[in-house]
C-alpha positions as CSV (number, residue, x, y, z in Angstrom):
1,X,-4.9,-11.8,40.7
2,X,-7.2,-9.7,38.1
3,X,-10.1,-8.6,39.7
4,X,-7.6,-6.7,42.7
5,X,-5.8,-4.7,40.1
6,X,-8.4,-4.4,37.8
7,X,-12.4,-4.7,37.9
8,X,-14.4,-7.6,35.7
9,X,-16.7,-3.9,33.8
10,X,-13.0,-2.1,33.4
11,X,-11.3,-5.3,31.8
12,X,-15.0,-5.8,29.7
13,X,-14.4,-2.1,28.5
14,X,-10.7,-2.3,27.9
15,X,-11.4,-5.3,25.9
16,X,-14.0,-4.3,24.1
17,X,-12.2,-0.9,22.9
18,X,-9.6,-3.3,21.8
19,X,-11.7,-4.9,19.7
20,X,-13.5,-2.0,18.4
21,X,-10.8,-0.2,17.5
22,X,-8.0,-2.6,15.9
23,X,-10.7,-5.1,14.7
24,X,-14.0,-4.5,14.5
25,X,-13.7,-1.0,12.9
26,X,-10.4,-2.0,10.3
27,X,-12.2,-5.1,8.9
28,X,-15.8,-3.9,9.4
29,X,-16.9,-7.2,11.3
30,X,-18.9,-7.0,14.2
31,X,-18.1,-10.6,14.7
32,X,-15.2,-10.3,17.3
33,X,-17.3,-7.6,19.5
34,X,-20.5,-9.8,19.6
35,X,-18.5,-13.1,20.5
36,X,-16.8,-11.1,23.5
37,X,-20.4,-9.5,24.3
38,X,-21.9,-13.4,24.2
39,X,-18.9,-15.0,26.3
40,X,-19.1,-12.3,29.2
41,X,-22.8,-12.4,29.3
42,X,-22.3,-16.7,29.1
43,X,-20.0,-16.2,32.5
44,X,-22.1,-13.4,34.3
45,X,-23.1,-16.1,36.6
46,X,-20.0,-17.8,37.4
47,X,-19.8,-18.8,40.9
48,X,-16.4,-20.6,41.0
49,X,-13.5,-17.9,41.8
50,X,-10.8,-20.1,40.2
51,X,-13.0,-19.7,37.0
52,X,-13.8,-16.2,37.1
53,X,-10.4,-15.8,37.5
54,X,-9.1,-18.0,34.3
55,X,-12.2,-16.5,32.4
56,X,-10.7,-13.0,33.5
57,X,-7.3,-13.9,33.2
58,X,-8.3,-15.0,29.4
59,X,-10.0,-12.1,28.6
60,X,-6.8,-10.0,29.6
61,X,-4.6,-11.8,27.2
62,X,-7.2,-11.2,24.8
63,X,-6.9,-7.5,25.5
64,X,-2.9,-7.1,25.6
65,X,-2.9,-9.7,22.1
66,X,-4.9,-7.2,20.1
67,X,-3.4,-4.3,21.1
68,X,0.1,-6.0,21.0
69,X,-0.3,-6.8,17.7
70,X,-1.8,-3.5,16.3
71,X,0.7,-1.8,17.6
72,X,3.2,-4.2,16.1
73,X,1.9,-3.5,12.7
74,X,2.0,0.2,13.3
75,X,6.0,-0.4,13.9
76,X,6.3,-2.6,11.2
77,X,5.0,0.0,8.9
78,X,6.2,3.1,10.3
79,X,9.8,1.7,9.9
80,X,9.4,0.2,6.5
81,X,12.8,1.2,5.0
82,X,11.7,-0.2,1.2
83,X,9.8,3.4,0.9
84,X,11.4,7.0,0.8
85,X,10.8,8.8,3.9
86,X,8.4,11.1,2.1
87,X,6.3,8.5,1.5
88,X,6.6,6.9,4.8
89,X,5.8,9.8,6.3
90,X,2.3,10.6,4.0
91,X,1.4,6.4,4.4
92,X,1.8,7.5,8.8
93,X,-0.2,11.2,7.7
94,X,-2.9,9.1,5.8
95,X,-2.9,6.3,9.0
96,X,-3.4,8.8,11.4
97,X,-6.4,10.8,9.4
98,X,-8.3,7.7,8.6
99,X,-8.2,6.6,13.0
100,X,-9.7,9.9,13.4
101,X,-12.2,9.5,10.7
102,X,-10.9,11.7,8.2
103,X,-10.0,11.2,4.2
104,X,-6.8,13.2,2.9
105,X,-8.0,14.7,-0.1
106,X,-6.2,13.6,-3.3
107,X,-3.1,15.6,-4.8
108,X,-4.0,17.4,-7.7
109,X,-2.3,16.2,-10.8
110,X,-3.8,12.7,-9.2
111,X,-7.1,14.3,-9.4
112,X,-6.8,15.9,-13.2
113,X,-5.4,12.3,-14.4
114,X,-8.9,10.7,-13.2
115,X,-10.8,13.2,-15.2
116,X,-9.0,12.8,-18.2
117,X,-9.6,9.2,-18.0
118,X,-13.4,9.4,-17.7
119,X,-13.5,11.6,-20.4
């Protein structure tokens, strides 16, 4: 049963991180946080513990499917053997720097190319 190993507010903020950070932030869509917002507030009032405990139960998938799959993606791309390992390695460099909210500056030959073209 969810709500002994795990509290209705913790699961809401575990999902909601989960959303936040492998959807809501990577596609800029606020869409998927405000429908999870909307369907807790919609079942704040549930009386019926086999429902609060589907709704719950639901919302925990939710939560494990999102991060399942983000970090499934991570795999697929940190293991991507159609690309040197230098390059894996600056794609996983450039992955890291952007979750943290940081920009990799641009190598520069890559940098004097762009000039020449505007010019």
């Amino acid at each position: 049963e969810i709500m002994k190993t795990i509290g209705p507010k913790a699961l809401y903020k575990q999902l909601l991180t989960a959303v936040d950070r492998n959807l809501t932030s990577v596609a800029g869509n606020k869409q998927w946080r405000e429908y999870v917002v909307a369907a807790f507030k919609k079942n704040a009032d549930l009386k019926d513990p086999v429902l609060i405990q589907r709704e719950l139960q639901l919302a925990q998938d939710y939560q494990r499917l999102i991060t399942n799959i983000a970090q499934h993606q991570e795999l697929l791309l940190g293991f991507n053997i159609g690309l040197s390992e230098e390059e894996r390695n600056k794609q996983m460099v450039e992955a890291v720097s952007k979750r943290v909210g940081f920009k990799l500056p641009k190598p520069h030959h890559l940098e004097q190319q762009q000039q020449q073209m505007h010019q």
